[in-house]
BALOBA-1460 file (C-alpha; in Angstrom, 3 decimals):
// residues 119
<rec num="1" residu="x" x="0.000" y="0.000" z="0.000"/>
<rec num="2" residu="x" x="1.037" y="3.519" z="-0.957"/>
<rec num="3" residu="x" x="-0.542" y="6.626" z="0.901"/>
<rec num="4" residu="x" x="-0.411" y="9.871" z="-1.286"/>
<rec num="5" residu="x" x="-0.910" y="13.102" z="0.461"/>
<rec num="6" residu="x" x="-1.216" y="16.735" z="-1.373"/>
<rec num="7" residu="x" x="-0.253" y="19.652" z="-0.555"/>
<rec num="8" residu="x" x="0.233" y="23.016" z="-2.103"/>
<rec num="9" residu="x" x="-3.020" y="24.027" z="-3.485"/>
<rec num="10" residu="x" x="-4.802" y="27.541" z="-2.654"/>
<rec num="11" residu="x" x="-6.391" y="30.922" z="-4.137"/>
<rec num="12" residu="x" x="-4.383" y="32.297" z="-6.567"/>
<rec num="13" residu="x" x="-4.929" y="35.158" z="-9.689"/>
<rec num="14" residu="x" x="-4.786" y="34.579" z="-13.309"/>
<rec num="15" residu="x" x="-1.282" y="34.274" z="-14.438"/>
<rec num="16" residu="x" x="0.126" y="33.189" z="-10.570"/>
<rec num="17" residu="x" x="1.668" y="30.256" z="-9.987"/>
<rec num="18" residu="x" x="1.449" y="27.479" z="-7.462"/>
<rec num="19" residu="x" x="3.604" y="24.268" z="-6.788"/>
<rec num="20" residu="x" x="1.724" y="20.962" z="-5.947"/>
<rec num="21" residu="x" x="3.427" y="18.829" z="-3.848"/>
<rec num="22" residu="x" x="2.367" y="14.448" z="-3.353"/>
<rec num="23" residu="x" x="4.549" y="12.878" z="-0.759"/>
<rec num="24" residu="x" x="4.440" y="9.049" z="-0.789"/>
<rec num="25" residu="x" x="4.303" y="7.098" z="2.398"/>
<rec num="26" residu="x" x="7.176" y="4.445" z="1.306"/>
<rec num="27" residu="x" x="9.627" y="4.626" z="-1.364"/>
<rec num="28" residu="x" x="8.321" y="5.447" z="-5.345"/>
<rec num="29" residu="x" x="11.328" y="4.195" z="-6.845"/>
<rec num="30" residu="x" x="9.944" y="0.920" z="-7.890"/>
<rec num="31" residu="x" x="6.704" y="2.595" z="-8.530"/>
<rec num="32" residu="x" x="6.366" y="2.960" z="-12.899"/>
<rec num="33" residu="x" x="4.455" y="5.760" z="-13.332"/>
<rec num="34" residu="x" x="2.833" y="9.073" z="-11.191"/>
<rec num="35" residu="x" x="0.636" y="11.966" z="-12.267"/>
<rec num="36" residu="x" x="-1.693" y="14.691" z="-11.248"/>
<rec num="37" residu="x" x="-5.322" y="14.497" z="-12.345"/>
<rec num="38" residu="x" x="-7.904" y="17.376" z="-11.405"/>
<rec num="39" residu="x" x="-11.537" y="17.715" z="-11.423"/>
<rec num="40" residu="x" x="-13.390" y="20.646" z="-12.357"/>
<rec num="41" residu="x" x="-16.918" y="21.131" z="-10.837"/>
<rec num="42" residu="x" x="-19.492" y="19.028" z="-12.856"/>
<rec num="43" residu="x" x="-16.337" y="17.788" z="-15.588"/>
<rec num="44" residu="x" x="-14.790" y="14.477" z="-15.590"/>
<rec num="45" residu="x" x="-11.738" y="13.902" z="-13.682"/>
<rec num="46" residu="x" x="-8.773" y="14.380" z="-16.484"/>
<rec num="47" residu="x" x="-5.544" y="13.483" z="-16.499"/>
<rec num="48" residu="x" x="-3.179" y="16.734" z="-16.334"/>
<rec num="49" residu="x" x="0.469" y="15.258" z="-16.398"/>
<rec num="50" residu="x" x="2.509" y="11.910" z="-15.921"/>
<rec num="51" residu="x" x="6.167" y="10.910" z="-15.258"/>
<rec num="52" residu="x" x="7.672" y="7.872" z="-15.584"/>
<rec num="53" residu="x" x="10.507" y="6.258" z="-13.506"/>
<rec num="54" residu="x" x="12.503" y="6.721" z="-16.500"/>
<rec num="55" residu="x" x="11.667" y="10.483" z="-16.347"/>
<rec num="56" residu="x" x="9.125" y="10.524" z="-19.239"/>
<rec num="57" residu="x" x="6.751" y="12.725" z="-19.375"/>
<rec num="58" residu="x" x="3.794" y="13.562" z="-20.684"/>
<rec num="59" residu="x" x="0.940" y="16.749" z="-20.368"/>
<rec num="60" residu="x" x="-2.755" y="17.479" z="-21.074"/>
<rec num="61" residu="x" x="-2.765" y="19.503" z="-24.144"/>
<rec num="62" residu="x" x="-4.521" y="22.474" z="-22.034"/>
<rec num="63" residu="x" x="-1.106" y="22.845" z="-20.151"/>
<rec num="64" residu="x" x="1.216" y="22.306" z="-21.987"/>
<rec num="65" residu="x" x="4.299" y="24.879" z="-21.788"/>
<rec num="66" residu="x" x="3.286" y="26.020" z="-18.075"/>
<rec num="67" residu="x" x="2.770" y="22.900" z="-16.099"/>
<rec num="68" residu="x" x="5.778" y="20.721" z="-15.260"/>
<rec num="69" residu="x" x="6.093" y="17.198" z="-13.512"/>
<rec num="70" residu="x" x="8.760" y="15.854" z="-11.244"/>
<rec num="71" residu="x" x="9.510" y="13.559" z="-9.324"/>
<rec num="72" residu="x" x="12.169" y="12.807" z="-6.760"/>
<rec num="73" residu="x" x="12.609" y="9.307" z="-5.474"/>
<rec num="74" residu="x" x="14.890" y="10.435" z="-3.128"/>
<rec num="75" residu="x" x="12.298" y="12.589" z="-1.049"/>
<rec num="76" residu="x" x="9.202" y="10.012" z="-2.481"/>
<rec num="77" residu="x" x="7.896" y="13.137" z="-3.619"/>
<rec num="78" residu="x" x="6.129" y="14.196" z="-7.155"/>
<rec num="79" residu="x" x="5.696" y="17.750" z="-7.598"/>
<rec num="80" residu="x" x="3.806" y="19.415" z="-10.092"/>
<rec num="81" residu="x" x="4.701" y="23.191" z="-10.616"/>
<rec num="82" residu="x" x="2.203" y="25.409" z="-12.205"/>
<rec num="83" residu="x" x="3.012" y="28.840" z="-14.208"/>
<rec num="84" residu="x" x="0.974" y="31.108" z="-15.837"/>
<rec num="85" residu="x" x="-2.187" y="29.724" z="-14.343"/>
<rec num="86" residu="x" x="-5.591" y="30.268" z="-15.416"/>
<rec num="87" residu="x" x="-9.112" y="30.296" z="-14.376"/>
<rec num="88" residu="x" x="-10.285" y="27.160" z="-16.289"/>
<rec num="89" residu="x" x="-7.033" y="25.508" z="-14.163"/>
<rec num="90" residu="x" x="-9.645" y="25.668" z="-11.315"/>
<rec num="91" residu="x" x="-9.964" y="22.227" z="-9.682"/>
<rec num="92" residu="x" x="-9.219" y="19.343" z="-7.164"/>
<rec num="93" residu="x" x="-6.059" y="18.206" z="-8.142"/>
<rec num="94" residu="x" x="-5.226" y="14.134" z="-7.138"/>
<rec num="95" residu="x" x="-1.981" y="12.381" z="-7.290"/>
<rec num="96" residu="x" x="-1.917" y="9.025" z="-8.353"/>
<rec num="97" residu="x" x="0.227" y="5.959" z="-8.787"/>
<rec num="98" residu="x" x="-0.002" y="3.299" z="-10.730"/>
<rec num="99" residu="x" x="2.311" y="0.286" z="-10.750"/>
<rec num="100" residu="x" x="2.366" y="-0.153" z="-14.470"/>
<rec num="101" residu="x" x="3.665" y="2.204" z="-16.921"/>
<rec num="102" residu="x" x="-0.083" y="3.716" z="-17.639"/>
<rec num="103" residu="x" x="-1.672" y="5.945" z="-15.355"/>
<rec num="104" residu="x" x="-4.590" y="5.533" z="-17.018"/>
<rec num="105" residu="x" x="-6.309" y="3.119" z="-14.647"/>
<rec num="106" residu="x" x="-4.491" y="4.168" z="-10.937"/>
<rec num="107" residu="x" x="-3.616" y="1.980" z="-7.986"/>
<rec num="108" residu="x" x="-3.551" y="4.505" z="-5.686"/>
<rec num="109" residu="x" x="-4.797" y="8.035" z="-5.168"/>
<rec num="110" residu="x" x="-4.115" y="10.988" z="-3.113"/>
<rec num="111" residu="x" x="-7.275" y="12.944" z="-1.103"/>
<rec num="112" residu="x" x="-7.032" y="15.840" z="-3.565"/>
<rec num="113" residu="x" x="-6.053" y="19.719" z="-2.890"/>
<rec num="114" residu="x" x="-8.281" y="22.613" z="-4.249"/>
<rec num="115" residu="x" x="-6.653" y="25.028" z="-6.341"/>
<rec num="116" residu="x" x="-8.628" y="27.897" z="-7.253"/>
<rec num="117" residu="x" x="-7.423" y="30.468" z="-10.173"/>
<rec num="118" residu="x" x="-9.411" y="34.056" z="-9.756"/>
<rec num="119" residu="x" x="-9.898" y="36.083" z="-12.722"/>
C-alpha cells in the first residue's frame, strides 16, 4: 500500500503560480508511473500530467508549456509546478500511482487539494 498526500493548493490570480506537492508514504522508486489528475466542478476527472521512472513525461494539451512534472525518489515526492495559471485551471487536483507504466487506470490516489485560479 502507498498513501499519497497533497499539498500546495490555494487561491491564486490569473497568471500566478502554485507548486503541488504528493509525498508518498514508502519509497516510489519501484513505482512505474505518477501523475496529477484534477476535477473541475461538474467535468470528468482528467488526467493533467505523468512521469515515468525513466523520467518521461507527458501533459494534457490544455497545459502544456506552463505545467511541469517531477519527481524525486529520493524525497518520495512528485511535484507538479504550475506557471501562468488560469481560471479554467480551477480544480481538485489528485496524485496518483499506478504500478504499471499507464496511469490511465491508478492503484492509488491521493485525497485531492483545491486550487482555485481568480480572474
Amino acid at each position: 500500500q502507498v498513501r499519497l498526500v497533497e499539498s500546495g493548493g490555494g487561491l491564486v490570480q490569473a497568471g500566478g503560480s502554485l507548486r503541488l506537492s504528493c509525498a508518498a508514504s514508502r519509497s516510489i522508486f519501484r513505482i512505474e508511473s505518477m501523475g496529477w489528475y484534477r476535477q473541475a466542478p461538474g467535468k470528468q476527472r482528467e488526467l493533467v500530467a505523468a512521469v515515468t521512472r525513466g523520467g518521461s513525461t507527458n501533459y494534457a494539451d490544455s497545459v502544456k508549456g506552463r505545467f511541469t512534472i517531477s519527481r524525486d525518489n529520493d524525497k518520495n515526492t512528485v511535484y507538479l509546478q504550475m506557471n501562468s495559471l488560469k481560471p479554467e485551471d480551477t480544480g481538485v487536483y489528485y496524485c496518483a500511482a499506478d504500478r504499471t507504466a499507464s496511469i490511465r487506470l491508478p492503484d492509488y490516489w491521493g485525497q485531492g487539494t483545491q486550487v482555485t485560479v481568480s480572474s
